[in-house]
Backbone as XML, in Angstrom:
<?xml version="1.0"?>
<chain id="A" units="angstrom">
  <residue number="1" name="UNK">
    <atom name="N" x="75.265" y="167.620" z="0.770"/>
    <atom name="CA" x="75.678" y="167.756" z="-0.609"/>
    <atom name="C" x="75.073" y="166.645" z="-1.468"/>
  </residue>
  <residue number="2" name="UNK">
    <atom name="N" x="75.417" y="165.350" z="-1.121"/>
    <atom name="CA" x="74.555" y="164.091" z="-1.767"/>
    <atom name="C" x="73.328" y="164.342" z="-2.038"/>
  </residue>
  <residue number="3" name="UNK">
    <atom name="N" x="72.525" y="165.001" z="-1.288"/>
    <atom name="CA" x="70.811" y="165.443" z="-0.591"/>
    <atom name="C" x="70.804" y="166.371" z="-2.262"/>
  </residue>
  <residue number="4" name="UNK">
    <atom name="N" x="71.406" y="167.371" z="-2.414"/>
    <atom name="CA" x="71.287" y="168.101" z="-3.377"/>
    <atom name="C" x="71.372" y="167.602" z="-5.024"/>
  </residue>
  <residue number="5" name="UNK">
    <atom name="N" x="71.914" y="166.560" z="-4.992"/>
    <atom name="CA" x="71.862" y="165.680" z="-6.140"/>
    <atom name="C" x="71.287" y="164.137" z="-5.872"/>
  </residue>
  <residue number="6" name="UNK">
    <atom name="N" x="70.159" y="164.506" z="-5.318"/>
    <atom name="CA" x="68.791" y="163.520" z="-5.266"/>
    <atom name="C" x="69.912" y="161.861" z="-4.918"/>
  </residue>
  <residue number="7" name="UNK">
    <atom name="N" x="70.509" y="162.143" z="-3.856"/>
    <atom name="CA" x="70.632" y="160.525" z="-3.553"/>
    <atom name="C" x="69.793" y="159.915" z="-3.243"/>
  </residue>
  <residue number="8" name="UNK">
    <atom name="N" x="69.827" y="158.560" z="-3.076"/>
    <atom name="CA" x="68.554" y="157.834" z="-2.265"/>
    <atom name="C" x="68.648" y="157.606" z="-1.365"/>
  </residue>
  <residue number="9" name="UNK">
    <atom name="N" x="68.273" y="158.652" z="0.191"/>
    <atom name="CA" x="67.895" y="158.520" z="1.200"/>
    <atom name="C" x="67.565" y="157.147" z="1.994"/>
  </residue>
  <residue number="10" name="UNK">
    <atom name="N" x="66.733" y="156.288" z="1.270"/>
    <atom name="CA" x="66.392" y="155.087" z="1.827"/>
    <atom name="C" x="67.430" y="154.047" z="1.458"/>
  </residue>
  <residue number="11" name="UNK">
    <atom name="N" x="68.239" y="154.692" z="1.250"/>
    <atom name="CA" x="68.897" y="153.296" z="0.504"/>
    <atom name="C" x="69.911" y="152.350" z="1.704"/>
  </residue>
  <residue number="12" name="UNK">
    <atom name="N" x="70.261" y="151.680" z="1.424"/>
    <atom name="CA" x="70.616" y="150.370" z="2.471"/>
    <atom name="C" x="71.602" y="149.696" z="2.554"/>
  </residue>
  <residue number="13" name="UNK">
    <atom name="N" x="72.685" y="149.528" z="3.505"/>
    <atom name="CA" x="74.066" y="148.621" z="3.156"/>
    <atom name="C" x="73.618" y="147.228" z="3.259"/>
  </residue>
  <residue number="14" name="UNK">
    <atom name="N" x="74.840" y="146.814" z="4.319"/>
    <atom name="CA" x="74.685" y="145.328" z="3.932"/>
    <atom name="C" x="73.564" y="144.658" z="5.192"/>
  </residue>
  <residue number="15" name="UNK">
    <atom name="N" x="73.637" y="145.670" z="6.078"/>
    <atom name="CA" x="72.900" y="145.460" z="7.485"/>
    <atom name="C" x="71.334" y="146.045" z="7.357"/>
  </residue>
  <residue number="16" name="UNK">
    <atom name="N" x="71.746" y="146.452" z="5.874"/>
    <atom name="CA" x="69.754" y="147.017" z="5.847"/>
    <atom name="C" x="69.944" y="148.468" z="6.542"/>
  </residue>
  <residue number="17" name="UNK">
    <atom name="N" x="70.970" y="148.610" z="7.104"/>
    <atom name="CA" x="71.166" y="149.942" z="7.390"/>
    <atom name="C" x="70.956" y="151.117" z="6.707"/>
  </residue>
  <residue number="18" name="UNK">
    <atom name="N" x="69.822" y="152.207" z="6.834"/>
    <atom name="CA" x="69.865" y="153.205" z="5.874"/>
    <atom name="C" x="70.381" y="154.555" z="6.818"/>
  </residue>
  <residue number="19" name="UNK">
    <atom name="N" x="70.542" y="155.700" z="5.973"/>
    <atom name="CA" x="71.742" y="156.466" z="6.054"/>
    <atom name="C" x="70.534" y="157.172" z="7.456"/>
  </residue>
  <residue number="20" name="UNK">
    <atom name="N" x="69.337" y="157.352" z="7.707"/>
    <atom name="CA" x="68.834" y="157.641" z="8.847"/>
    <atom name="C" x="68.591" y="156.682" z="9.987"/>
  </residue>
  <residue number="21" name="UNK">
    <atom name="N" x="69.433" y="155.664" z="10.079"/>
    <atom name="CA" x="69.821" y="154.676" z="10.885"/>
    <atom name="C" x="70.904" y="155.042" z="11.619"/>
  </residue>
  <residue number="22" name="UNK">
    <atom name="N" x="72.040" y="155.448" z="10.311"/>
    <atom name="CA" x="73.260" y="155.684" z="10.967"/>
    <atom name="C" x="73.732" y="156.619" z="11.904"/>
  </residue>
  <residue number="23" name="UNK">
    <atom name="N" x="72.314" y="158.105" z="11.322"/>
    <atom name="CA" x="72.359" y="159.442" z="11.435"/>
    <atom name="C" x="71.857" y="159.472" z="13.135"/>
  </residue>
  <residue number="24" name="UNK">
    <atom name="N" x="70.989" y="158.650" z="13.640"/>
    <atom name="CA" x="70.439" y="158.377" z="14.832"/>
    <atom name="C" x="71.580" y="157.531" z="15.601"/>
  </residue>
  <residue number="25" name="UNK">
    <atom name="N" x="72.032" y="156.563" z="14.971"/>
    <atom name="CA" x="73.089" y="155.814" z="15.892"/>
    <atom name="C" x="74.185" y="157.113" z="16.474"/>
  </residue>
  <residue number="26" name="UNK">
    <atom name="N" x="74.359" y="157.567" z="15.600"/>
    <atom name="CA" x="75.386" y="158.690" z="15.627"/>
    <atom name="C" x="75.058" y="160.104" z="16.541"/>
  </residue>
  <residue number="27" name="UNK">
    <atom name="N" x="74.125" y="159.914" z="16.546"/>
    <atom name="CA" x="73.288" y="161.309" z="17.371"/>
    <atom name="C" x="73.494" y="162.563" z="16.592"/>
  </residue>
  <residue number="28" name="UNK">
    <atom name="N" x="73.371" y="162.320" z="15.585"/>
    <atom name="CA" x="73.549" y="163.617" z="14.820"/>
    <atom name="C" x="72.043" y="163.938" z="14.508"/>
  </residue>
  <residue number="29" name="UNK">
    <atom name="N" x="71.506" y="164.952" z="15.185"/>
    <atom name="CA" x="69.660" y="165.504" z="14.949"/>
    <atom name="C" x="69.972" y="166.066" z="13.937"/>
  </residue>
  <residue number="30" name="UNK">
    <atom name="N" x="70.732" y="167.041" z="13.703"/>
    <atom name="CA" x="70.720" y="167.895" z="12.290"/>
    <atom name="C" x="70.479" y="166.738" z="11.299"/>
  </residue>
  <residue number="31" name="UNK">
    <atom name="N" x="71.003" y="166.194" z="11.202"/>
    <atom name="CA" x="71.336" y="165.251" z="9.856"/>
    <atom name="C" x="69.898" y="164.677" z="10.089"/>
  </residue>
  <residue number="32" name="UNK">
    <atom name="N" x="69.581" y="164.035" z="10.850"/>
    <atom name="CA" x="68.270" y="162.992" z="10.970"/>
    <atom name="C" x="67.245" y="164.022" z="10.137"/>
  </residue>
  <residue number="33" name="UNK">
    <atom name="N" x="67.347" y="165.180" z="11.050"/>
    <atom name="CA" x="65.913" y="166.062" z="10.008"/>
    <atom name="C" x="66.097" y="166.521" z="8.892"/>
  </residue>
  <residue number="34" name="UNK">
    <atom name="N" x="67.601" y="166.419" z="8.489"/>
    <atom name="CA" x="67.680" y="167.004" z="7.084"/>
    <atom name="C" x="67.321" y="165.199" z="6.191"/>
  </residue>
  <residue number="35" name="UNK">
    <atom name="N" x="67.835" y="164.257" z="6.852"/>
    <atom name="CA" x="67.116" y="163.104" z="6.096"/>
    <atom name="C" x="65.768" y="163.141" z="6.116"/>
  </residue>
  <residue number="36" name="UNK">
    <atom name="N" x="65.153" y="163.242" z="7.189"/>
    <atom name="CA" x="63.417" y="163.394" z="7.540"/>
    <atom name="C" x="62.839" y="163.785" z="6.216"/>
  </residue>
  <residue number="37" name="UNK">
    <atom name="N" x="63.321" y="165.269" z="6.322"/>
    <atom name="CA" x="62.994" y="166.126" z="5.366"/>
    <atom name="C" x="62.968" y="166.007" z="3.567"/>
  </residue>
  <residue number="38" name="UNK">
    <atom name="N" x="64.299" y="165.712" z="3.473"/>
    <atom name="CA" x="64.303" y="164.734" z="2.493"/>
    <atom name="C" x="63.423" y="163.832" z="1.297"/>
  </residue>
  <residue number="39" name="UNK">
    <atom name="N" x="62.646" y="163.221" z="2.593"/>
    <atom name="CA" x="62.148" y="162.134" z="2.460"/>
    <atom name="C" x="62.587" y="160.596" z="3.394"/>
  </residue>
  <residue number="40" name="UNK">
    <atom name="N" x="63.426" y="160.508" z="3.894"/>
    <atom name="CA" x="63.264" y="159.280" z="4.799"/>
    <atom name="C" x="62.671" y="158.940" z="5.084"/>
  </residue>
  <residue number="41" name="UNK">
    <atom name="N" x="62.293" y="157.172" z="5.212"/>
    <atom name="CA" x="61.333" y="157.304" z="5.828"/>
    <atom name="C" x="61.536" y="156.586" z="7.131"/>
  </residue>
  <residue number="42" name="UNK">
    <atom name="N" x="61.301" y="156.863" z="8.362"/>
    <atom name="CA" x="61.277" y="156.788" z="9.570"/>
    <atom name="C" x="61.071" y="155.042" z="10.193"/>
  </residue>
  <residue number="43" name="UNK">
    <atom name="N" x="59.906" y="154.853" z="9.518"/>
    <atom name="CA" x="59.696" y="152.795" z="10.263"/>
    <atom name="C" x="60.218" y="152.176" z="9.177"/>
  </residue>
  <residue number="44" name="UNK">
    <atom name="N" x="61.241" y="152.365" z="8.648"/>
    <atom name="CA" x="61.977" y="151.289" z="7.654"/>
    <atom name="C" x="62.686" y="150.384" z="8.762"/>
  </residue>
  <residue number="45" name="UNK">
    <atom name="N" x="63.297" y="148.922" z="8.600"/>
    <atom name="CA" x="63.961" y="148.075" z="9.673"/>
    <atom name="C" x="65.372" y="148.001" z="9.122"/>
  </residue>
  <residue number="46" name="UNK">
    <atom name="N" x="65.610" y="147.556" z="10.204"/>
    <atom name="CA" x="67.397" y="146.805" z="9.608"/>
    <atom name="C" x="67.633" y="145.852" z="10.248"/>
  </residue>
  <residue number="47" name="UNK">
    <atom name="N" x="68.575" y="145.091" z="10.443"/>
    <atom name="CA" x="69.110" y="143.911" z="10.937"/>
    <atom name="C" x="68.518" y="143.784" z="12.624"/>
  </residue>
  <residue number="48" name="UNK">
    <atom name="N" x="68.770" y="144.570" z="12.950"/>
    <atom name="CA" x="68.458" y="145.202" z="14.426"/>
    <atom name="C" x="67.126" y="144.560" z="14.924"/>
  </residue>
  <residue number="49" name="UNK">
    <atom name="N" x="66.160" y="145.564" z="14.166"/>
    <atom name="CA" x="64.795" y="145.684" z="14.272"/>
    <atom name="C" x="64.233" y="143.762" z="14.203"/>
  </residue>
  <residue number="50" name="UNK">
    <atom name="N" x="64.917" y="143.145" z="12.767"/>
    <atom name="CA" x="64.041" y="141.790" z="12.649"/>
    <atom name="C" x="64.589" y="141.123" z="13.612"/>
  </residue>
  <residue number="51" name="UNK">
    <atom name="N" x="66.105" y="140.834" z="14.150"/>
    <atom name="CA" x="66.217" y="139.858" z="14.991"/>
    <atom name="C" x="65.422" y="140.418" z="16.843"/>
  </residue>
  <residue number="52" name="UNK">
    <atom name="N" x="64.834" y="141.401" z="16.846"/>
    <atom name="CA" x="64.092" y="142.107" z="17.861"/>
    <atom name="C" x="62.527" y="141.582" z="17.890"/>
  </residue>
  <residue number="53" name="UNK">
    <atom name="N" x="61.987" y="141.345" z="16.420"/>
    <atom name="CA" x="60.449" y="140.754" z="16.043"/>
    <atom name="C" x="60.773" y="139.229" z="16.340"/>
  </residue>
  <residue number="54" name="UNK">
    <atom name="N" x="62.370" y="138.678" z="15.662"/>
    <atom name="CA" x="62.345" y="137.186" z="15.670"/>
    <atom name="C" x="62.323" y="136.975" z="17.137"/>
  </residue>
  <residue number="55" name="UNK">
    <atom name="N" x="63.136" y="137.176" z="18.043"/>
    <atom name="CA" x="62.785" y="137.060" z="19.240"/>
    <atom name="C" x="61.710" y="137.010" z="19.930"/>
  </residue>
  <residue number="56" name="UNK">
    <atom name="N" x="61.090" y="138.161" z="19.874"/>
    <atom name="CA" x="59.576" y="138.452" z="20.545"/>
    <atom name="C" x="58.439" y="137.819" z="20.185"/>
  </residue>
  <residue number="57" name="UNK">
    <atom name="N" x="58.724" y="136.986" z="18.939"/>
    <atom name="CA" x="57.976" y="136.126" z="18.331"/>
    <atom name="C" x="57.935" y="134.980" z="18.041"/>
  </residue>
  <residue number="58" name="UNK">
    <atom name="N" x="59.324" y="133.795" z="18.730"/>
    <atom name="CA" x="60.041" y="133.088" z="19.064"/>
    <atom name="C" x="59.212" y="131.858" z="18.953"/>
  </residue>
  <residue number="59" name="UNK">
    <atom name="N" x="58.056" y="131.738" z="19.812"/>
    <atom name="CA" x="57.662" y="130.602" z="19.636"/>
    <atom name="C" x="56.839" y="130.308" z="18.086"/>
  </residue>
  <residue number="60" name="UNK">
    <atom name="N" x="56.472" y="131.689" z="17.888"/>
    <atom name="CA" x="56.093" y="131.520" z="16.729"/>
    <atom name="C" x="56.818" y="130.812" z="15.308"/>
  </residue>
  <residue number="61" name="UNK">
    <atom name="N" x="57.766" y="131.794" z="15.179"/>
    <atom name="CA" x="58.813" y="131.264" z="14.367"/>
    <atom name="C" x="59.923" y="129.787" z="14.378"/>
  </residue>
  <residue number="62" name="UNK">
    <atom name="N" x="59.585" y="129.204" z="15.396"/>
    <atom name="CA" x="60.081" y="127.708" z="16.050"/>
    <atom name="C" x="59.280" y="127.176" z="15.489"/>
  </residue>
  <residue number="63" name="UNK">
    <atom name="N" x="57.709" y="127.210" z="15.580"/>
    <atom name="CA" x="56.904" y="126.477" z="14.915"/>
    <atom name="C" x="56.602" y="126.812" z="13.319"/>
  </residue>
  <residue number="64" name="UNK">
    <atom name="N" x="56.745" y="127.507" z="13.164"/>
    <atom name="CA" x="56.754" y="127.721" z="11.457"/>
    <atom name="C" x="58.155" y="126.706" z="10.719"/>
  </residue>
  <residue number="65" name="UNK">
    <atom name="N" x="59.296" y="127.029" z="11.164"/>
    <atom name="CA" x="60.493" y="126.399" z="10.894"/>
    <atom name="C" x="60.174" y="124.753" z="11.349"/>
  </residue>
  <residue number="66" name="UNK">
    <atom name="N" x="59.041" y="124.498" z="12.355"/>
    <atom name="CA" x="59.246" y="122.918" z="12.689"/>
    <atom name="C" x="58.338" y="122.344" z="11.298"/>
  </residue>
  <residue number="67" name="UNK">
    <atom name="N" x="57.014" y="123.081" z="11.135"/>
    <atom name="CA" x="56.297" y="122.851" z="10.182"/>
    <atom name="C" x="56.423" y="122.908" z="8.649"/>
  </residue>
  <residue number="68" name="UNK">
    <atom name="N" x="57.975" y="123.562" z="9.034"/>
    <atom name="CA" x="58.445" y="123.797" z="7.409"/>
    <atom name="C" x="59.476" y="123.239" z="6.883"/>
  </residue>
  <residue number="69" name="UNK">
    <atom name="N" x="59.741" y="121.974" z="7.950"/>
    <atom name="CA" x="61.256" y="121.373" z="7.949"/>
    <atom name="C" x="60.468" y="119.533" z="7.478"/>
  </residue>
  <residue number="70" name="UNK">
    <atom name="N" x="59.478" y="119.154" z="6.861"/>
    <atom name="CA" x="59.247" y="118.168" z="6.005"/>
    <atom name="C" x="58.811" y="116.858" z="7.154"/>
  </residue>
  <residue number="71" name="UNK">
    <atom name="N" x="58.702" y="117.579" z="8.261"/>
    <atom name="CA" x="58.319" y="116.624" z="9.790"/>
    <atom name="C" x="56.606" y="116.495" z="9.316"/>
  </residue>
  <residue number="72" name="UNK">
    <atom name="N" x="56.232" y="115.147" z="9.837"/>
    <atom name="CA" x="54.891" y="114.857" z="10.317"/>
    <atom name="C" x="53.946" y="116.191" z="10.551"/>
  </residue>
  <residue number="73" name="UNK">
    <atom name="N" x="53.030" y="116.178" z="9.972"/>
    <atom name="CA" x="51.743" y="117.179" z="11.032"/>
    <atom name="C" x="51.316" y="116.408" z="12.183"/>
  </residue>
  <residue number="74" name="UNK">
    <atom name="N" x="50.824" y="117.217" z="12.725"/>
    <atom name="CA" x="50.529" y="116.792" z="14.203"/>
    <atom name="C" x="49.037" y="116.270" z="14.071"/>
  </residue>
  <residue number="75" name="UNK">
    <atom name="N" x="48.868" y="115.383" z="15.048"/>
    <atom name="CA" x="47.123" y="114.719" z="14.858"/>
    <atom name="C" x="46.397" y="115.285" z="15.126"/>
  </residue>
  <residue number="76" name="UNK">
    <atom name="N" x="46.272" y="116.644" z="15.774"/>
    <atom name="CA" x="45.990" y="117.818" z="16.252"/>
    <atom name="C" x="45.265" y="118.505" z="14.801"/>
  </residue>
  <residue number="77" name="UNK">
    <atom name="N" x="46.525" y="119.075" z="13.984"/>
    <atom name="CA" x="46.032" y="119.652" z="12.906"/>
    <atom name="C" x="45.628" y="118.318" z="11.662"/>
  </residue>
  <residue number="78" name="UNK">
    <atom name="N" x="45.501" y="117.541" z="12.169"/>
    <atom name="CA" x="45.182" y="116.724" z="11.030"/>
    <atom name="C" x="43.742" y="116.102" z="11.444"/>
  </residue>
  <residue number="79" name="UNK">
    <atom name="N" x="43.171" y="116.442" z="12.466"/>
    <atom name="CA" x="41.625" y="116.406" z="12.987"/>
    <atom name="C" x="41.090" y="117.487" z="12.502"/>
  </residue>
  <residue number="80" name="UNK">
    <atom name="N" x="41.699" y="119.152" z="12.657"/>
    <atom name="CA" x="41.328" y="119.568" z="12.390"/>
    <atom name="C" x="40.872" y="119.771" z="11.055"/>
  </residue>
  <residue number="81" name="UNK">
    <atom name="N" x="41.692" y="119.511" z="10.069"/>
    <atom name="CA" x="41.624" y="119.597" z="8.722"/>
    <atom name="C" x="40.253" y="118.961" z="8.695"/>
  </residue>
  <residue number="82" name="UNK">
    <atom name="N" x="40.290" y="117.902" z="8.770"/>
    <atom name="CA" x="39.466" y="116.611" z="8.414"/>
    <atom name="C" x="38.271" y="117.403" z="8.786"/>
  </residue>
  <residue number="83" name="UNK">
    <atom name="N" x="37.638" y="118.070" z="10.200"/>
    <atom name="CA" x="36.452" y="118.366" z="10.573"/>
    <atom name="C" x="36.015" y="119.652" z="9.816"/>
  </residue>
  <residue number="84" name="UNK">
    <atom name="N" x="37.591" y="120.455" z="9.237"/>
    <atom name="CA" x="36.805" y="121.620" z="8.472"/>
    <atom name="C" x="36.521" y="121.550" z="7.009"/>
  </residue>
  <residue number="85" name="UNK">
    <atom name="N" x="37.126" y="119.983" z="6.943"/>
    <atom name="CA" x="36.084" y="119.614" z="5.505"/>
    <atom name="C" x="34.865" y="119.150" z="5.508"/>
  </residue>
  <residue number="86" name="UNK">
    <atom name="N" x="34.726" y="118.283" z="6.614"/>
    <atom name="CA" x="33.426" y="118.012" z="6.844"/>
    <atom name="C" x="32.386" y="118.972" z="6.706"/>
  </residue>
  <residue number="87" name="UNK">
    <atom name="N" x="32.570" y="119.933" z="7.816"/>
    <atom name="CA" x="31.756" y="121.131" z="8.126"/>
    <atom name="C" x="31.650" y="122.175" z="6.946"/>
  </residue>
  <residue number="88" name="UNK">
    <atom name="N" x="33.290" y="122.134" z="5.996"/>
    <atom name="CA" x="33.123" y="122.967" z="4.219"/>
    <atom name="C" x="32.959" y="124.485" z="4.416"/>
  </residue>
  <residue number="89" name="UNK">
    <atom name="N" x="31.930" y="124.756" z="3.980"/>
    <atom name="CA" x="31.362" y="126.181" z="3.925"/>
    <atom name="C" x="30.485" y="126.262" z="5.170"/>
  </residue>
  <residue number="90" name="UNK">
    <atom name="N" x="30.305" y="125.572" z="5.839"/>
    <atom name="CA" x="29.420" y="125.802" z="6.989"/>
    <atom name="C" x="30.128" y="126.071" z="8.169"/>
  </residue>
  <residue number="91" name="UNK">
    <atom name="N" x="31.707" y="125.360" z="8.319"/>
    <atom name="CA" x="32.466" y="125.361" z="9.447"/>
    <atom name="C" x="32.622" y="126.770" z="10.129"/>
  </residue>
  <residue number="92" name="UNK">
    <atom name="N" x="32.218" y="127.956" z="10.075"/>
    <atom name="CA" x="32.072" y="129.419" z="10.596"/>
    <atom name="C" x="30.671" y="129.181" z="11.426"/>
  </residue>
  <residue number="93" name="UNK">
    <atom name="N" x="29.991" y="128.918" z="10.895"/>
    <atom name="CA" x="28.340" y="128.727" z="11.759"/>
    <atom name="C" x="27.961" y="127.530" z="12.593"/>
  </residue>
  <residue number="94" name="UNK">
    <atom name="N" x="28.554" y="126.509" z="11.937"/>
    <atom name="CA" x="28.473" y="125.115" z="12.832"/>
    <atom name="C" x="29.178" y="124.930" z="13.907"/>
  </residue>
  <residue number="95" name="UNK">
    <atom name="N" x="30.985" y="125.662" z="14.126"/>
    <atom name="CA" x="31.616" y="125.421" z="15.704"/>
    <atom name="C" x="31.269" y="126.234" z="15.978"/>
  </residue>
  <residue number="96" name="UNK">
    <atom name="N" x="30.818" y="127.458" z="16.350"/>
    <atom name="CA" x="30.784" y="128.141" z="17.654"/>
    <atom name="C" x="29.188" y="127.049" z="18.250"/>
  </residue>
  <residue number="97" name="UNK">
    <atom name="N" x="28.554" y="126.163" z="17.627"/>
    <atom name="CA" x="27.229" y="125.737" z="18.273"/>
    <atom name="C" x="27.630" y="124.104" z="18.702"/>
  </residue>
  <residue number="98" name="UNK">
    <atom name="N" x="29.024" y="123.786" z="18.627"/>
    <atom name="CA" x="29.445" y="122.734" z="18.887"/>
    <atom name="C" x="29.701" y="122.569" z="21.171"/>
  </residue>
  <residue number="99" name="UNK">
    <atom name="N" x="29.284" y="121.436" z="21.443"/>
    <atom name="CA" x="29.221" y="121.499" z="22.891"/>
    <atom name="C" x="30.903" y="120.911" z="23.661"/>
  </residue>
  <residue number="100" name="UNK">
    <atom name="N" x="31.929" y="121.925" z="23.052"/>
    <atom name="CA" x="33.436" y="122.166" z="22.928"/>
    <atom name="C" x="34.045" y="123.057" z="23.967"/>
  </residue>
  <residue number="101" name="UNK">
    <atom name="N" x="35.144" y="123.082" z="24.395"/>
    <atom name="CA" x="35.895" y="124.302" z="24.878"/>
    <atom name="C" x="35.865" y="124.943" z="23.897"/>
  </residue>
  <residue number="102" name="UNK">
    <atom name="N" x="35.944" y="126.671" z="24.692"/>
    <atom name="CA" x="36.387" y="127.483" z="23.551"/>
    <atom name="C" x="37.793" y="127.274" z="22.860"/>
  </residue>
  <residue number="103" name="UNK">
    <atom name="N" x="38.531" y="127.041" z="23.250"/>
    <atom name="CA" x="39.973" y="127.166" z="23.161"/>
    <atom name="C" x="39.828" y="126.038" z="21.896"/>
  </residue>
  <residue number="104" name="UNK">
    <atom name="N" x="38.953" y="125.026" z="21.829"/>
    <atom name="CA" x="39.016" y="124.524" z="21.206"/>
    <atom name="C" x="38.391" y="124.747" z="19.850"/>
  </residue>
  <residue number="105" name="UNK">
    <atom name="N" x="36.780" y="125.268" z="19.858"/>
    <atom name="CA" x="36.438" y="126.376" z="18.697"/>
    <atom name="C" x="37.499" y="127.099" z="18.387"/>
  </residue>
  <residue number="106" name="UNK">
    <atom name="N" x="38.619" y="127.990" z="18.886"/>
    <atom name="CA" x="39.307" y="128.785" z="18.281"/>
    <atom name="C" x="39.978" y="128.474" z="17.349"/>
  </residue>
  <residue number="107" name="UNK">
    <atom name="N" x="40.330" y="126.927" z="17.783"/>
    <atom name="CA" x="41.521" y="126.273" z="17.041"/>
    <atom name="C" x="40.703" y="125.927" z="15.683"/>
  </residue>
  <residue number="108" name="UNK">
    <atom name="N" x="39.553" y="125.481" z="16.065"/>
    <atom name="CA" x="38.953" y="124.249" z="14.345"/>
    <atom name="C" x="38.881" y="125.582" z="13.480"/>
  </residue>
  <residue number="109" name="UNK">
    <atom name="N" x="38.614" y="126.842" z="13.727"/>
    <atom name="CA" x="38.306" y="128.522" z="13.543"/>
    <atom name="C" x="39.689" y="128.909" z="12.924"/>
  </residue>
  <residue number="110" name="UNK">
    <atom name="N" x="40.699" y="128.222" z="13.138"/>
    <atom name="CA" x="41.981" y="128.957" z="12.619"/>
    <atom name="C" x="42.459" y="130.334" z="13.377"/>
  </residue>
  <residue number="111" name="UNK">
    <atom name="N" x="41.786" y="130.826" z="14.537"/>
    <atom name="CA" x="41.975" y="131.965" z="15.208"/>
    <atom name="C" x="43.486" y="131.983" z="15.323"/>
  </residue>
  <residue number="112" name="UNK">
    <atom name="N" x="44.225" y="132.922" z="15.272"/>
    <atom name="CA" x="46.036" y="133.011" z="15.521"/>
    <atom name="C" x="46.144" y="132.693" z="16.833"/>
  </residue>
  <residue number="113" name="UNK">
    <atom name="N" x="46.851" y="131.845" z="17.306"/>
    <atom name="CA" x="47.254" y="131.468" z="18.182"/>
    <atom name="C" x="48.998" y="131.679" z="18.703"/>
  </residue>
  <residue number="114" name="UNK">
    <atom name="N" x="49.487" y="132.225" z="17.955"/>
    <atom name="CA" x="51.196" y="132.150" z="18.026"/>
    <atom name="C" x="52.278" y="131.344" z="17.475"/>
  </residue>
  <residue number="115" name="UNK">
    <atom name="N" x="51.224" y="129.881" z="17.954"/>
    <atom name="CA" x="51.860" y="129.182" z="16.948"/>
    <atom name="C" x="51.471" y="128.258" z="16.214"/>
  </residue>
  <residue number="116" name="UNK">
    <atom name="N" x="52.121" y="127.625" z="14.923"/>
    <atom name="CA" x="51.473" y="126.780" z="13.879"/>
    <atom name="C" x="51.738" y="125.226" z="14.168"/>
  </residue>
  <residue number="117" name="UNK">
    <atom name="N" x="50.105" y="124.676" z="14.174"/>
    <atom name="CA" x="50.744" y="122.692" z="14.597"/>
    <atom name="C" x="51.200" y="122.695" z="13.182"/>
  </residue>
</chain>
């Protein structure tokens, strides 16, 4: 009945929960495809879903929060800085010809690593 006077399908409580969240918790298929149908949309998250990414991504997010909590940089990233000013606009062509670990090109490279010094 709501559906027929254009509710908003996506819309969200307090858990980020939307009404095809609930419709699946609930096991109700009818309802899920009449939301589908609708318009729902299917990879929206809720509470659920982020503390599932924060986890799985754990070390990541430890180090973002350490780096974002007004602590020291590490001498680590503070070499690095320093060498990718040196190197400027060249630092893409100049480390991979540096006589380095890779692991260590990756790093002066900014390659994602998981986590942030």
């Amino acid at each position: 009945m709501l559906l027929d006077y254009k509710a908003e399908v996506n819309a969200r409580d307090e858990d980020f929960k939307s009404p095809l969240h609930k419709a699946a918790w609930n096991c109700d298929h009818v309802l899920v495809h009449m939301l589908l149908e609708a318009g729902a949309e299917a990879n929206i998250m809720d509470v659920n879903d982020f503390w599932f990414i924060l986890q799985r991504h754990q070390d990541f997010y430890d180090s973002l929060f350490a780096v974002c909590s007004n602590s020291p940089r590490s001498l680590m990233h503070l070499c690095r800085c320093a060498i990718r000013a040196i190197l400027s606009e060249r630092c893409h062509r100049q480390v991979p010809l540096l006589s380095i670990p890779v692991s260590m090109k990756k790093y002066l490279l900014l390659e994602p690593e998981g986590i942030i010094y």
